[in-house]
N, C-alpha and C positions, 0 to 999 in steps of 0.2 A: 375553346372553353373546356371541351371536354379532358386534354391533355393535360391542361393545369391542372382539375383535378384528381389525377395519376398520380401527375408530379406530387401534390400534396398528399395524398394516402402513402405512396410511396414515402415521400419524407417522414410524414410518422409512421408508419413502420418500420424504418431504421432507427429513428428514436425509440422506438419501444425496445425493441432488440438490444443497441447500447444500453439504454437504462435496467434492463433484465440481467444482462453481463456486466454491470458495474456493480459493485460490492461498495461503493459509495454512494449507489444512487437510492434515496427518498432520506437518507440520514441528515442529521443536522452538526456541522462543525461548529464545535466549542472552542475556546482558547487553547494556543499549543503551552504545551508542558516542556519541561527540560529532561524531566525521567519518568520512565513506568517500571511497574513494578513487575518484574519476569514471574513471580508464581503466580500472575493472577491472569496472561495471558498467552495464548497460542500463538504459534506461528514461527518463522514468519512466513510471510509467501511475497514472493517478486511481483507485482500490477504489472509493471513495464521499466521501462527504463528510469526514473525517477522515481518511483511509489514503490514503498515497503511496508505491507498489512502486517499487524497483530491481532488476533480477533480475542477478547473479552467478553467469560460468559454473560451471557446475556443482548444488553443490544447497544454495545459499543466496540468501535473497530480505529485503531490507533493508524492512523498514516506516520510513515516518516518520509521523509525526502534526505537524501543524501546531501552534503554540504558537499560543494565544489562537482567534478565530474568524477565520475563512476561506468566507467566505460563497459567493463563485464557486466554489469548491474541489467540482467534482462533472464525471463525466464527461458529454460528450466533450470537455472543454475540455481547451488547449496551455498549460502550463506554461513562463512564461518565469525563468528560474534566473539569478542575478545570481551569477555566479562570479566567485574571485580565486582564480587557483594549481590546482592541480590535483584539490582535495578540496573536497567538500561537508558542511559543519559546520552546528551546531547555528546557529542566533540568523541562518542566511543568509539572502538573502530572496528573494522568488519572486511573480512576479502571475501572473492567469490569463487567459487569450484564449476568451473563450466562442463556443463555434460559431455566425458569422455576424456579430459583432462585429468591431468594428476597434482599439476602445479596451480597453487592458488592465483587471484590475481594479485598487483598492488593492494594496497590498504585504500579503502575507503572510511568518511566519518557521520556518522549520524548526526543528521542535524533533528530539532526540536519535534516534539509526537503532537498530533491532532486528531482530539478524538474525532470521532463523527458519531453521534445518538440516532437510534430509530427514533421519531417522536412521538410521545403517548397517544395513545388512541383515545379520542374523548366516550 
């Protein structure tokens, strides 16, 4: 009896910790978009392998997911963004600069942005 209760404090205390180091965690995902708009957001920053943040002042934070595989796509590498015009859309493309490297990698392609909202506090 006693251990099962371990096991669970335990379990939630890894849960808090994940949720503490997520930058997606207590938001609320809204429908994905095709484009954002570059002057109104920071970043980006690598999550992991699949997640690419934009953070927006205030309390919205733009995920993307890369379309297809993106093998370099892990932090601490620099994102280089092949822009035209002021937004960032789906299907753009993007290589990565892996720390200590000189050479880019392949082209990777932005698939659709989803925001995620803190939700109002009543």
């Amino acid at each position: 009896m006693r251990g099962q209760r371990v096991a669970a404090l335990l379990a939630t205390g890894i849960a808090l910790v994940a949720s503490r180091d997520d930058p997606l965690a207590g938001r609320i995902a809204g429908p994905p978009v095709a484009c954002i708009d570059l002057a109104r957001v920071q970043g980006p920053t690598i999550l992991d392998d699949k997640t690419i943040l934009y953070r927006q002042s205030g309390k919205r934070v733009w995920r993307a997911v890369p379309i297809g595989s993106c093998e370099a796509l892990r932090p601490p590498a620099t994102i280089i963004v092949d822009v035209y015009g002021g937004q960032l859309c789906r299907n753009d493309r993007f290589r990565l600069l892996s720390y200590g490297m000189t050479i880019p990698s392949s082209y990777c392609r932005f698939g659709n942005f989803t925001p995620y909202d803190k939700p109002d506090r009543p």
